[in-house]
N, C-alpha and C positions, 0 to 999 in steps of 0.2 A: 118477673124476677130478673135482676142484672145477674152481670156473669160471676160479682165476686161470690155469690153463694157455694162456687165449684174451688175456690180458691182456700189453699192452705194457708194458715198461719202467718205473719210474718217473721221474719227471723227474732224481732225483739219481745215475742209474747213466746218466749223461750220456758218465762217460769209460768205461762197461765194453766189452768188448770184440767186444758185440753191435752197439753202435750206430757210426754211421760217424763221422768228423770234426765235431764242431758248431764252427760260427763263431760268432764273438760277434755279435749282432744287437741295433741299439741301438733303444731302446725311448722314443720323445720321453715318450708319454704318462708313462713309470716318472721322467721326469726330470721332469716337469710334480709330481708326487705326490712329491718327494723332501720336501718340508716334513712331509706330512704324515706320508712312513713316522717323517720323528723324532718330529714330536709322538705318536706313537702308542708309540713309543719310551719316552718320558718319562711316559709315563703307566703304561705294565708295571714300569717302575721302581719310579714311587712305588707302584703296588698290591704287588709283589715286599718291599718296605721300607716296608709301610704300619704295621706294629710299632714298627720304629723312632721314626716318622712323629710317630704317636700317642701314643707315650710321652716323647715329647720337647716335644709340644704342652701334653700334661696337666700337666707336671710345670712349665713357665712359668709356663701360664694358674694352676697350683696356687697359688706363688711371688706373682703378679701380686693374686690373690685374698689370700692371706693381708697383703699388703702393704698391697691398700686401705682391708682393713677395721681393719685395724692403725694406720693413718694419721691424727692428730689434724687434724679441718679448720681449713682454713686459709681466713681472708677477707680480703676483698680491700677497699679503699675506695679512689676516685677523687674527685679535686678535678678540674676546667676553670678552665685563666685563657686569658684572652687578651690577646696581645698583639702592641701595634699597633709601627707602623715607630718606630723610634728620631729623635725631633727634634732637630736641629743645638742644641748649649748655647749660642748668644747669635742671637736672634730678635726682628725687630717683633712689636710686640703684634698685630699685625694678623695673623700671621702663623704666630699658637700653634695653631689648630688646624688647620692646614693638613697635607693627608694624601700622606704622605710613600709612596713604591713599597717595598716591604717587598725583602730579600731573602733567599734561603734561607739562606744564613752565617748571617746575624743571629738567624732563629731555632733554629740549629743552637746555633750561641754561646748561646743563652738556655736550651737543654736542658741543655747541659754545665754553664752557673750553677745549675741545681737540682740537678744529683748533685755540687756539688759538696760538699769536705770542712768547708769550714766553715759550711755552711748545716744539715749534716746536723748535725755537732756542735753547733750553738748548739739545733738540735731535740730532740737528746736531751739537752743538760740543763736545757731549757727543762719537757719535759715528767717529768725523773729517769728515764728510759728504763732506766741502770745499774739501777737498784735496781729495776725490776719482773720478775716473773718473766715474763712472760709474751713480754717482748723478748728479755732477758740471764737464761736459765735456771741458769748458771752464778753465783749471789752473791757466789763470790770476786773479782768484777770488782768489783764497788762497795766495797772494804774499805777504810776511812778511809787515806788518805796515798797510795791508787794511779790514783783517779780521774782527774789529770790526768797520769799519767805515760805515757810514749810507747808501750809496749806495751798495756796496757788500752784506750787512744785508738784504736791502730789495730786491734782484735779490735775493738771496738764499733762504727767506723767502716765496717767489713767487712762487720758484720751486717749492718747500716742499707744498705748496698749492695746487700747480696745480696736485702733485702727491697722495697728501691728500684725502682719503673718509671718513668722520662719517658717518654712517647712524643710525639710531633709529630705531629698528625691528618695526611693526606694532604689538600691541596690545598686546607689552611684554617690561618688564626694561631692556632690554638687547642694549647694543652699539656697530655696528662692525666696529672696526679701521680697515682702509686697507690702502694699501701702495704698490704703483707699482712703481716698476724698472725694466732696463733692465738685474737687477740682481736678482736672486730669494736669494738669501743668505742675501743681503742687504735687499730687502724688508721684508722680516722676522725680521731681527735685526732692523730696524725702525718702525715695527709696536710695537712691545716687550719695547722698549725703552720708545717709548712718551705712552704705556700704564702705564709702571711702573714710569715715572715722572708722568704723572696725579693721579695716587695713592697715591706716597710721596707728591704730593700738595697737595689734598685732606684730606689727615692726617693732615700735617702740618697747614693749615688755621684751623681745628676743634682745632685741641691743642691749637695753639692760642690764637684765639677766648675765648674759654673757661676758656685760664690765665685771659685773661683781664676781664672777667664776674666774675673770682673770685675776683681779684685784687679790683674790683667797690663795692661789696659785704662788703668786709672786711670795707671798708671804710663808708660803707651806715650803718654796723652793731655798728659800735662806735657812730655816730651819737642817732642810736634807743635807742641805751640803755642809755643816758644822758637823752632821753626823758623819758624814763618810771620809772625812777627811779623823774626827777622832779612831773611827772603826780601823783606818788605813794604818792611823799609829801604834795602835795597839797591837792589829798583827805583827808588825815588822819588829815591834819588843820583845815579844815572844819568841819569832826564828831565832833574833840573834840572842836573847836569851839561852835557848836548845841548841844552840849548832844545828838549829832545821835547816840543812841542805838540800833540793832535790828527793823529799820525802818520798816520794811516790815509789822511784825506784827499788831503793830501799824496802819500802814495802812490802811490794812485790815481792821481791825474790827472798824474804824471810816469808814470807806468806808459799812462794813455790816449793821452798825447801821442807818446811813443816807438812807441807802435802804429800811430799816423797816417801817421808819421814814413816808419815802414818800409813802409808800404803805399803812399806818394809814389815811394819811394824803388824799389820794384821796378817800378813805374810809367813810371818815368824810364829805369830802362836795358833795361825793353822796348823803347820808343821809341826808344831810341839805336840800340839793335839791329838796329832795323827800316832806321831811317835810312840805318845805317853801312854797311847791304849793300845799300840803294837805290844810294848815290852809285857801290860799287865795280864794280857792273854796268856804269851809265852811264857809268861811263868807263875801262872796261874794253872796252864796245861803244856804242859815238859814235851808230854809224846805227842804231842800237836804241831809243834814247831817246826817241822817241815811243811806241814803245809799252810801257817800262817805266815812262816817269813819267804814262801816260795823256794827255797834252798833246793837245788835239782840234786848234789849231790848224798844229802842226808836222805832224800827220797828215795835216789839208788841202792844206797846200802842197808834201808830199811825193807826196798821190795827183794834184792841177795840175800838181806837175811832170811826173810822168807819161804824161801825157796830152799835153801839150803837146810833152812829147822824142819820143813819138809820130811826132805831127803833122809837125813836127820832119826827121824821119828817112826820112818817106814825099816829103814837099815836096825832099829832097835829092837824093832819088832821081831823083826825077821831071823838077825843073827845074836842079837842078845848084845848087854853093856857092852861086854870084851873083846868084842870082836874087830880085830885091826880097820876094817871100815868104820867100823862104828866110832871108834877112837879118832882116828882122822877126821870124820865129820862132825865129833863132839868139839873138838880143837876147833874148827873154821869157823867154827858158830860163835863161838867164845871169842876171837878175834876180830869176829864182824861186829859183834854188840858190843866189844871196846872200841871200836872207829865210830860206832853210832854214837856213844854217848861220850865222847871226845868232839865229835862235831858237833854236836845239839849244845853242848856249853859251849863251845864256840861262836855257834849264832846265838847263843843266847847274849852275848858278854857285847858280841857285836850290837846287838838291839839298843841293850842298855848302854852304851857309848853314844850311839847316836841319838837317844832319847836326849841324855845330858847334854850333847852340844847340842841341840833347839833350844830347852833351855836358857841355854848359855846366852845363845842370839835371841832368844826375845827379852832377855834383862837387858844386854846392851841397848837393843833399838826403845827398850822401853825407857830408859835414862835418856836417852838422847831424845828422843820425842819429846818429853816432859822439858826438858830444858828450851829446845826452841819453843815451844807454848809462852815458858816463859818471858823469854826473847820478842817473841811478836804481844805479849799482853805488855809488857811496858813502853813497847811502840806506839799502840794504840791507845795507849793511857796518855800518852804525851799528846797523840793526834786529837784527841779530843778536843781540847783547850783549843789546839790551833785551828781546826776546823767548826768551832764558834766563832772563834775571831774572823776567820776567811768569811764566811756563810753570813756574819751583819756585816761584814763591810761590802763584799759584792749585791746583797739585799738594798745597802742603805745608794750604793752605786746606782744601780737599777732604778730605783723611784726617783733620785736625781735626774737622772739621763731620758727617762717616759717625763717627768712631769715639767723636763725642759722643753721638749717639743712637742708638748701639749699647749703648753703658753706662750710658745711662738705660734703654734695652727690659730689657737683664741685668737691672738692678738692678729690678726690678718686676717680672719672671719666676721671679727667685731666690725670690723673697718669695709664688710661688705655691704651692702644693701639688698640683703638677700629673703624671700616670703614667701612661704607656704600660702599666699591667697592669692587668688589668683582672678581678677574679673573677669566673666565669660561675656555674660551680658548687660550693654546697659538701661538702665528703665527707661524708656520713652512715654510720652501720655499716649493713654489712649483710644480709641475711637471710638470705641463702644462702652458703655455701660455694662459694669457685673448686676446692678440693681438697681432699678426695679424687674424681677422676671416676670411680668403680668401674666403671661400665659399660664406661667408656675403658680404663682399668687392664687391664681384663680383658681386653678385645678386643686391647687389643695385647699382651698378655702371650698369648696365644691365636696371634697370626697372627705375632707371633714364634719360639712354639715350631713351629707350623708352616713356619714358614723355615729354620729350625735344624735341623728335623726334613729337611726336601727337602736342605739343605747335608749333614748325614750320611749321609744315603743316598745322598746320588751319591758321598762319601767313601766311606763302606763299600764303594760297589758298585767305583768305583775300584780301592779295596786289596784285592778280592776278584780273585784269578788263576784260578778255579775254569771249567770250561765250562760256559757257560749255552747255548750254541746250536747249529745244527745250522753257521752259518758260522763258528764259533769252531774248532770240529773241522778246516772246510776249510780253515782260513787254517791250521793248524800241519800237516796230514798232508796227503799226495797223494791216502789211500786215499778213497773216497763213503761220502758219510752213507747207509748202507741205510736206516734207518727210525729211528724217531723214537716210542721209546713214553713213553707218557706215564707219570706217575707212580698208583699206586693209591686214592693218598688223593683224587686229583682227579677219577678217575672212579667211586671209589666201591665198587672190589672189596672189597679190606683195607685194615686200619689198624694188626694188630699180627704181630708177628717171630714166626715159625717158626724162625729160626737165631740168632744171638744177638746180631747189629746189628739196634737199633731200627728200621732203614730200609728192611728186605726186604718187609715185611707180610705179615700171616695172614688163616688166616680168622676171622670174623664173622659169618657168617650169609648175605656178599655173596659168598663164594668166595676161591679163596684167588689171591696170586696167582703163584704157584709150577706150579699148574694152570690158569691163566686159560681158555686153550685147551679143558680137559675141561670144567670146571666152569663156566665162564660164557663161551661158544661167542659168544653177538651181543656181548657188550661192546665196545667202542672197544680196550682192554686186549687183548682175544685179538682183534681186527683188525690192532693192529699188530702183533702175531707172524706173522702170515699175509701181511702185508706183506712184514716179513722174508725169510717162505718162499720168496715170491715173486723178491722180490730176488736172493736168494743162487742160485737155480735158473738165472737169466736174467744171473749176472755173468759167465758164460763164454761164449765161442763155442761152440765143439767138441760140450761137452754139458755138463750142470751138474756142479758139484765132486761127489764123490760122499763125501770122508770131510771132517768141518768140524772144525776145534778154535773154542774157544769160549773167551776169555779175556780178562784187563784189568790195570789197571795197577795198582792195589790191591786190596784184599781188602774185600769188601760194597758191589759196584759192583753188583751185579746178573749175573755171566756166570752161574751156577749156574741163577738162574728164566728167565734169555735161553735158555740150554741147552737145559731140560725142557719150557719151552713150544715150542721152536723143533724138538724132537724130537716133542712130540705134533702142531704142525703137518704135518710132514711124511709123519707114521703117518697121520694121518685124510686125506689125500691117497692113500692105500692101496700108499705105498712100503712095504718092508721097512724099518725102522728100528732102527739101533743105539746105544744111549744107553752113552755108555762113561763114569763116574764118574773121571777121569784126576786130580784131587786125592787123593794118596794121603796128605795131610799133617791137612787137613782136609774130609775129603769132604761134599759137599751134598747129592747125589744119592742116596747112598746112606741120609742119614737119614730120605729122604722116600719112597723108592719100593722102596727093597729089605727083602725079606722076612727079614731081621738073620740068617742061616744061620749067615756067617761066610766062606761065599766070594765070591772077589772076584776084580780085576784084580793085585792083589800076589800072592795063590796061585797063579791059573795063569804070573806071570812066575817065579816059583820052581820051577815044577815038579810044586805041590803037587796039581793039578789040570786036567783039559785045559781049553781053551777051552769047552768046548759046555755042560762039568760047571758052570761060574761063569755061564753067560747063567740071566736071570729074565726071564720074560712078563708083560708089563703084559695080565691080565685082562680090563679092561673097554678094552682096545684091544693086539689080537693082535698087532695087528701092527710092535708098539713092545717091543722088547725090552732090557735093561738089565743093563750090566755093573757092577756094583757096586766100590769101589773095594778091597775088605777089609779084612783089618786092616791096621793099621799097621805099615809095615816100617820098620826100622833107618835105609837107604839108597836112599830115593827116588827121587833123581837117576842109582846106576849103574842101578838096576831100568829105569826108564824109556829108558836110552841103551842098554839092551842088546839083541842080537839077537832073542829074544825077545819084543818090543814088536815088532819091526820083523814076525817072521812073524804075530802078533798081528792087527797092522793089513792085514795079506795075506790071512789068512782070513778080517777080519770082512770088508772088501771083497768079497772072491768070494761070501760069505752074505747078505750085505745090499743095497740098495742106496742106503742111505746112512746115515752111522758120525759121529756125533754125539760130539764130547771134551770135558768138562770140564777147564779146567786149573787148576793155581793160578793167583796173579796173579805179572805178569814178572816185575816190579821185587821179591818179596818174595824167589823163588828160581829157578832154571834149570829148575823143570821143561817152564814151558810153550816154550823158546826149542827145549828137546830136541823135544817133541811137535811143535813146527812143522813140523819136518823129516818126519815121515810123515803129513800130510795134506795135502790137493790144496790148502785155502784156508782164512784163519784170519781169525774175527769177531774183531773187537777191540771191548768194552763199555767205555763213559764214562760216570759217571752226571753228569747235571746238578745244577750247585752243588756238585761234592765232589771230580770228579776235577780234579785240577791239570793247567793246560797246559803247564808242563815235564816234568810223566810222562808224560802220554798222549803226548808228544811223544817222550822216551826211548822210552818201550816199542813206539811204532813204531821206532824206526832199531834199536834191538833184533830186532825179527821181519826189518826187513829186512837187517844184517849176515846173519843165521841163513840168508838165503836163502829167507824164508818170504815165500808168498804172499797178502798181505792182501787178503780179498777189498773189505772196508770196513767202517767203524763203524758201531755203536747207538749214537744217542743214547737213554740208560737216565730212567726217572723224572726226566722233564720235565714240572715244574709246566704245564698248559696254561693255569690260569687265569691266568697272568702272565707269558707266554711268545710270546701273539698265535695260539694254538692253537685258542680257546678254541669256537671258534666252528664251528672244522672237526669237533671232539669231541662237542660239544652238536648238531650238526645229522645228526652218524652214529647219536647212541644214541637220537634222535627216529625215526631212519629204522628204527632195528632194534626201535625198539617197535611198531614196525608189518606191517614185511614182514620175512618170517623171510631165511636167508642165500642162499635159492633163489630171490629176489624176489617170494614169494607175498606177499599181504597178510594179517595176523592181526589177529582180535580182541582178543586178548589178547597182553600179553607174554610173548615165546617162554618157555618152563620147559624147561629142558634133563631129555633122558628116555631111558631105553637106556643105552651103553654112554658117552654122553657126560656122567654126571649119577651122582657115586659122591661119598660123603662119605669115602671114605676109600679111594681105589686097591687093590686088590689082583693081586699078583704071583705067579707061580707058576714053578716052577723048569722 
């Protein structure tokens, strides 16, 4: 017994019917690495489509190359001018070189003046541009009577455009004219040229200009002076109309006097104020009067009387009315409150007197106030009129006298030769060439066909429906990817057909891989058939399937070499093993393993032979025996649905202990949907890159209409080197060049020897 009998599951027989329920269990770190499964992605791609890739790169870069060196160089020449802020056209002389804040319009405006059309035009026929070849390569442009007509004009002007640079330095007044030909002599003389016409333009608009600002001037200054000269007569009509003398003075001092006036005058009816509610107290309260008019002496003889009424009151008491004291101080009392109310009308009458003179003086000052008001509003009524007449004739003075010595500055400016442009640099030819950049050329002609090339290949891969993976299978079937064998070229078995699709491979020298399993026992190649084995043994509960069909959805997928190696897997596990050749239309099996007698599995469904008479031994492994397909019969599909087949597969069953079918492929005819029906479980083969996932997709819901039970897919010859394989491959066949399949370690690389090591099978009936 080999070792996988001790071996669990593989991961992808997740849903078979050994293992329990798996829940989905989420994985942070798989979602931390999600970037990197795609870039790794992207990179299997472009190695998968590095053909593409490359031939799409060489053939730009080819293109890019043949272009640059193709390419007449072209040079370049640059002029610098500079130029300064724009000065206002009518200026003091004082005031000409005075540096003005530039703005970016201004020199945006100065860029657009040098492309423009008529500076470019006066350059080319200043330098005869039409007639050199080396501008206008076309001579039909300069033919006498068409130079100035409007088509020639604007193809010429077009060119000069399209050979045209201004550029505006960043974050200086500086302009670089350039000008490329495939002449450097000319380019120099055309940058030089349309610099020096834009200077003479430049000059010429300012001189201009500035005539006509004096020209308007002169004319605006005859008009002033008619005016200031009426304005001047007017006024002086007017004084001596008025007796306007030295007005000002006058002014003034009715202006200070009125000021006086009213500052008496609020003076006065304070005081009045005061006065007029002194009197209304006192004589509204009589016995108060002392002490609202302060009066010390009515205070005195109000506190003696006092004192005395006292005295008074107590002597009344004491000696009674008649008593000569009492009489004596009835008398003083009576004499004091006649001094009292003697003086109390006295300050009272005083009050009221000086009420009436406040009064008095605020009617006066209020008369007089009012009259000067009058006095200064007929002043200022007169001043009015004459201070419009002053005010346009010093106005109309002023614009006379400014717009005099503005048209003498004009006229003495005009007569300067004075320019905001300034030549920094002049163009020279020369020495090198701006173009052709070959190195440039190339490299972008390169990393464009490289872009083009990555843009087709994810196109191709795109429009490509084919299965490339082992999760492309699971997204369209429910059935498990059993195993995953890789292709032969990638690990090195074979490279060329033993049947007649280029894609099966033969042998070489490395083994074939038809017999992977006999013939080369350590490869990665007979590992994943052993895989397989494993798989398929472990997809049942109960006990392993005991009879398999082997099948696919087209034809040169690979189920024929899945079969034969998946049959000697099982033999060298020292099962009985039945290899039934069930393609009676095109058999595989039968080219490869059977001893050509002539019988087969079509004789004994006829009749022609029993069962036991059609079995052949595989010689160098007894224990693998092989039913050959025969010949070819008429009617494939009754032979195979017949009863027949059915006792057939009863007896290999009870003989074997496990009956291995070839079939055709679904989709080409019924025979493998019929063979479904008498085996326990059926492989379905995909090859990577060929089988289409709407077949492999039909020819599952095929097997399962039939009632067939799939056990699950191979994925067939899968590239690993472009696939993310590569790595599981290369570290297995490092492993088996060391220790043989028992885990011993070897000196050498294992050489298959015995019964596992035959350049050419032999069978025995």
């Amino acid at each position: 017994m080999d070792r996988e009998e001790n071996l669990v599951a593989p991961e992808h027989h997740s849903a078979g019917p050994l293992n329990t329920p798996q829940y989905p269990i989420v994985d942070l770190n798989a979602l931390d690495h999600t970037s990197f499964v795609e870039l790794a992605t992207f990179f299997r791609l472009i190695s998968k489509r590095r053909g593409t890739i490359l031939t799409t790169a060489l053939i730009l870069m080819t293109l890019a190359t043949v272009f640059a060196f193709k390419m007449k160089p072209v040079y370049q020449a640059t002029a610098r001018v500079a130029i300064e802020s724009e000065m206002p056209l009518v200026q003091s002389l004082n005031e000409v070189y005075r540096t003005i804040p530039i703005e970016e319009n201004f020199l945006q405006t100065q860029v657009k003046v040098l492309q423009s059309e008529n500076l470019a035009w006066e350059a080319i026929q200043q330098l005869g541009l039409a007639n050199n070849p080396a501008f206008a390569p076309k001579g039909s442009w300069a033919k006498p009577g068409e130079a100035d007509s409007r088509i020639v004009r604007g193809q010429l002007l077009g060119l000069f455009s399209s050979h045209l640079d201004v550029e505006l330095a960043r974050d200086t007044h500086m302009v670089l004219v350039s000008f490329e030909s495939t002449d450097p002599y000319l380019a120099a003389r055309v940058a030089n040229t349309l610099v020096s016409d834009y200077t003479e333009y430049n000059f010429r608009s300012r001189y201009e200009a500035t005539r006509q600002a004096s020209g308007w001037m002169e004319q605006q200054l005859d008009e002033l002076k008619s005016k200031v000269e009426n304005s001047q007569e007017a006024l002086v009509a007017y004084e001596r109309e008025n007796s306007i003398v030295n007005i000002n003075d006058k002014q003034n001092l009715l202006e200070q006097r009125l000021s006086d006036l009213s500052k008496d005058l609020t003076s006065a009816q304070n005081d009045r104020a005061q006065r007029e509610s002194l009197y209304q107290q006192v004589k509204s309260n009589p016995n108060q009067v002392a002490l609202l008019a302060q009066n010390d002496l009515l205070q005195r003889l109000q506190e003696k009387y006092a004192d005395i009424q006292s005295t008074y009151v107590d002597a009344q008491s004491q000696y009674g009315p008649n008593f000569p004291k009492v009489i004596r101080l009835r008398s003083q009392v009576n004499e004091i409150q006649s001094m009292i109310d003697q003086e109390r009308k006295r300050t009272i009458q005083r009050i009221r007197k000086d009420y009436e003179a406040a009064v008095g003086r605020e009617r006066i000052l209020t008369d007089l106030v009012a009259r000067e008001k009058g006095d200064v509003g007929r002043l200022n009524q007169l001043l009015i009129q004459h201070n419009l007449l002053k005010r346009d004739f010093e106005t109309n003075q002023q614009m006379y006298e400014s717009l005099l010595q503005r048209l003498k500055d004009a006229t003495v400016s005009a007569g300067l030769r004075a320019n905001n442009v300034r030549l920094v640099d002049t163009a020279f030819p020369p020495a090198e060439a701006i173009r052709p950049r070959k190195v440039l050329y190339i490299s972008v002609g390169l990393i464009a066909g490289v872009f083009l090339g990555v843009v087709f290949a994810f196109i191709a891969e795109g429009l490509d429906s084919s299965i490339k993976s082992v999760e492309d299978i699971e997204q369209l079937i429910t059935a498990p990817t059993l195993v995953v064998i890789p292709s032969a070229k990638a690990v090195g078995v074979a490279r060329k057909s033993w049947l007649r699709g280029p894609r099966n491979g033969s042998s070489d020298g490395n083994g074939r891989v038809e017999l992977a399993v006999l013939e080369r026992p350590s490869s990665s190649l007979a590992e994943s058939y052993r895989t397989l084995r494993t798989s398929i043994l472990l997809s049942t509960a109960s006990q392993p399937p005991q009879a398999l069909l082997v099948t696919s959805s087209h034809p040169q997928e690979g189920k024929t070499c899945t079969s034969i190696n998946l049959g000697l897997a099982l033999a060298q596990r020292g099962s009985r093993v039945l290899l039934i050749d069930g393609d009676l239309r095109r058999p595989g099996i039968s080219r490869l393993l059977s001893s050509r007698d002539g019988k087969g599995l079509s004789g004994v469904l006829t009749g022609a032979y029993t069962f036991r008479e059609a079995l052949q031994q595989l010689e160098s492994l007894p224990s693998l025996w092989i039913l050959p397909a025969g010949p070819a019969p008429p009617n494939p599909a009754e032979l195979l649905s017949s009863s027949s087949m059915e006792d057939l597969m009863r007896e290999a069953k009870k003989g074997f202990d496990h009956v291995v079918v070839d079939s055709p492929p679904l989709l080409m005819v019924s025979d493998a949907v019929i063979l479904s029906n008498l085996v326990d479980g059926v492989v379905l083969v995909a090859e990577s890159g060929v089988t289409n996932r709407s077949a492999l997709a039909r020819a599952h819901k095929m097997l399962q209409m039939a009632g067939a039970k799939v056990l699950g897919s191979v994925l067939n010859k899968l590239d690993v080197r472009h696939n993310g394989y590569y790595g599981y491959y290369y570290h297995y066949g490092y492993y088996n060049r060391y220790y043989g399949e028992d885990g011993n370690k070897r000196d050498s690389e294992v050489k298959p020897s015995g019964s596992n090591s035959l350049e050419n099978p032999v069978v025995k009936g």
